[in-house]
C-alpha positions in Angstrom: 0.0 0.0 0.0 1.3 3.1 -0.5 2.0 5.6 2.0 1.7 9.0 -0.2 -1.3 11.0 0.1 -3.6 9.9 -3.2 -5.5 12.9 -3.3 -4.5 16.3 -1.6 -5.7 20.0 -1.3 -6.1 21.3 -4.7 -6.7 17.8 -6.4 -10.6 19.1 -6.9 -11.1 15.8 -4.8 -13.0 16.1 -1.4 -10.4 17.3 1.7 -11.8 15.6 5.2 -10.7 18.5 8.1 -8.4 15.8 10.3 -10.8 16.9 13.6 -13.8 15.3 15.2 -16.5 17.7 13.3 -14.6 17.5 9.6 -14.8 13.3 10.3 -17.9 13.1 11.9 -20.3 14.5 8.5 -18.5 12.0 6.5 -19.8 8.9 7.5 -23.5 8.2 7.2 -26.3 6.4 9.4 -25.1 3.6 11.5 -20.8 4.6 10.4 -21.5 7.7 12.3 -23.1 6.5 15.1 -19.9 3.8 15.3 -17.7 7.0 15.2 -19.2 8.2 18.3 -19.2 5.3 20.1 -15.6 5.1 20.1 -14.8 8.0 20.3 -16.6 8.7 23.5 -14.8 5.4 24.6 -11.3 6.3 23.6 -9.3 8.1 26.5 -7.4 10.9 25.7 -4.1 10.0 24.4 -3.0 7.5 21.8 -6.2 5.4 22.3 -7.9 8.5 21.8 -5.1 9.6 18.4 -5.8 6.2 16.9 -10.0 6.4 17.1 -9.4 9.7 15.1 -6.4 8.7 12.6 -8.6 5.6 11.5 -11.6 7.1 11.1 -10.3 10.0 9.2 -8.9 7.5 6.6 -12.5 6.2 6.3 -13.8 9.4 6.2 -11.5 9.8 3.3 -12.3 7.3 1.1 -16.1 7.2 2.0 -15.6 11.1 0.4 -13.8 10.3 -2.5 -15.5 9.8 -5.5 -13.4 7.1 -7.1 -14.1 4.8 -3.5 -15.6 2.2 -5.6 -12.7 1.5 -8.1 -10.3 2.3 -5.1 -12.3 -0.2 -3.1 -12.4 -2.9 -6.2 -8.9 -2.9 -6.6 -7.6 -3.8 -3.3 -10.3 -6.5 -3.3 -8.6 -7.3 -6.3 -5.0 -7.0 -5.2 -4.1 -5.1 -8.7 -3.9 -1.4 -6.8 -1.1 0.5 -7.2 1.4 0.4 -4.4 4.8 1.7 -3.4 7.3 0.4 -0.5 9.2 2.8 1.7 12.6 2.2 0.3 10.7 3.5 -3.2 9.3 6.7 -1.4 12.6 7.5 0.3 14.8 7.2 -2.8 12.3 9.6 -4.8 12.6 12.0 -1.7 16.6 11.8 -1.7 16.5 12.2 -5.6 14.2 15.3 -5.2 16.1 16.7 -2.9 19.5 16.2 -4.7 18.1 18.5 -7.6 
């Protein structure tokens, strides 16, 4: 899986706000009422970080309007991905020019 962001400000794709109000109107019906829950479970702290940082990340692809392909193919196992040791040499090389 890669670890770059897919889509970013100024992509004209949907930007989630990483706090509790910009990830709670993503998720719909019974999602949003599971966001809650555990949220109001979590304790504040890494617990707490790790509640939010996952359901951002759903909030982000429940968002974005190419979820379904997305979705299909990692079901599939043919999406795109990228290692570390590929994201650090493109860094190194970007910062060598």
């Amino acid at each position: 899986m890669s670890a770059q962001v897919a889509h970013g400000e100024g992509s004209g794709r949907p930007h989630v706000p990483r706090t509790i109000g910009g990830i709670s109107n993503a998720p719909r019906g019974s999602r949003r009422a599971q966001f809650f829950a555990e949220l109001l479970e979590a304790p504040q702290g890494p617990q707490l970080d790790g509640v939010l940082t996952a359901w951002w990340g759903r909030a982000m692809l429940d968002t974005d309007p190419d979820r379904d392909r997305i979705r299909a193919s990692a079901e599939a196992g043919t999406l795109p991905t990228t290692t570390m040791d590929d994201i650090a040499r493109r860094r190194r090389q970007r910062a060598e020019q």
